[in-house]
C-alpha positions in Angstrom: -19.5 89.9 -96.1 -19.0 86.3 -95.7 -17.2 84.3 -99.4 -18.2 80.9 -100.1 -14.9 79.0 -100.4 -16.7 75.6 -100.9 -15.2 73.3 -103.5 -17.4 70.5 -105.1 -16.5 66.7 -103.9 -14.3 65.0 -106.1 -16.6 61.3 -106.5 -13.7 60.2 -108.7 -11.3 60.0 -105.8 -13.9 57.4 -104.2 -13.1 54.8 -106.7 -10.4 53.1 -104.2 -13.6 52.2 -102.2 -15.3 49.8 -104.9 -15.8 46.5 -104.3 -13.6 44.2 -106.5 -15.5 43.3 -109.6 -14.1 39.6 -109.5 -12.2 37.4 -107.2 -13.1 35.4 -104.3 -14.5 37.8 -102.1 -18.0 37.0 -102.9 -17.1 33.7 -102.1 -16.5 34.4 -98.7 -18.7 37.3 -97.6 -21.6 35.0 -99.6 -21.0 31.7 -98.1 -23.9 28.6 -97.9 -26.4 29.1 -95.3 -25.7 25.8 -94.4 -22.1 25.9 -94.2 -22.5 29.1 -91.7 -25.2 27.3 -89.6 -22.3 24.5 -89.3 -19.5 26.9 -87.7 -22.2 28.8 -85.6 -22.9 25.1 -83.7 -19.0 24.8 -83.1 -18.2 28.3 -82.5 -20.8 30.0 -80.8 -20.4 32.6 -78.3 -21.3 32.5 -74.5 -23.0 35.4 -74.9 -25.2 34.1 -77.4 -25.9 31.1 -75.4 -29.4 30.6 -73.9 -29.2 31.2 -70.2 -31.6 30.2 -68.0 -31.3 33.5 -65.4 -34.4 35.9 -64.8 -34.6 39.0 -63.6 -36.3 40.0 -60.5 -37.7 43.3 -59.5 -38.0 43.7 -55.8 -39.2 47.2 -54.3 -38.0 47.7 -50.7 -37.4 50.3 -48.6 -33.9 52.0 -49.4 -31.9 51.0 -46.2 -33.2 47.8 -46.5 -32.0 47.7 -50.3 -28.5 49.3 -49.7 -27.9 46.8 -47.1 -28.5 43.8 -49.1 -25.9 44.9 -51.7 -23.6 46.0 -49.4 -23.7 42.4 -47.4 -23.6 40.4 -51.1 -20.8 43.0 -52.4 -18.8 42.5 -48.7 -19.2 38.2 -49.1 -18.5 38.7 -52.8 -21.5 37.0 -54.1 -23.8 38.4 -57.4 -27.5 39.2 -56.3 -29.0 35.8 -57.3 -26.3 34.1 -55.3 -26.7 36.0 -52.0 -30.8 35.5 -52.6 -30.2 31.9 -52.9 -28.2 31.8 -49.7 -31.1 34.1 -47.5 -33.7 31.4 -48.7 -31.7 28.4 -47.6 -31.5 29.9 -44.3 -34.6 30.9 -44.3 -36.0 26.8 -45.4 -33.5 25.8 -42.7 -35.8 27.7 -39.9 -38.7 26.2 -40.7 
């Protein structure tokens, strides 16, 4: 036979987790639109910088896939870079 040995929560012991009443913290978690439009300008991330990358899907044979990574990983180029370089060859044929 299985005894229940639950005990109720004690919501009294979750006062430490209030937020203050009064003091300045409003102040700073509710600052002017305006003011946090200003700091974004100055302190924005890269990552939240517009880029002006694409993606491209290509579908290839496997082989021929593997070996353009492994070529761009062995020069140390990104995909886009090693693309690049293929065209320019490829211009400089014609």
């Amino acid at each position: 036979m299985m005894t229940s040995s639950r005990k109720p929560l004690d919501f009294g012991s979750l006062d430490d987790f209030d937020t203050p009443k009064s003091g300045g913290i409003e102040k700073e978690v509710f600052a002017p639109i305006a003011e946090k439009k200003a700091v974004d300008r100055v302190s924005a991330f890269p990552s939240r910088e517009r880029l002006d990358d694409s993606q491209l899907n290509i579908k290839a044979p496997e082989e021929v896939a593997r070996r353009f990574r492994a070529m761009a990983k062995a020069e140390r180029y990104t995909h886009g870079a090693f693309l690049e370089i293929l065209m320019d060859a490829y211009d400089g044929k014609k």
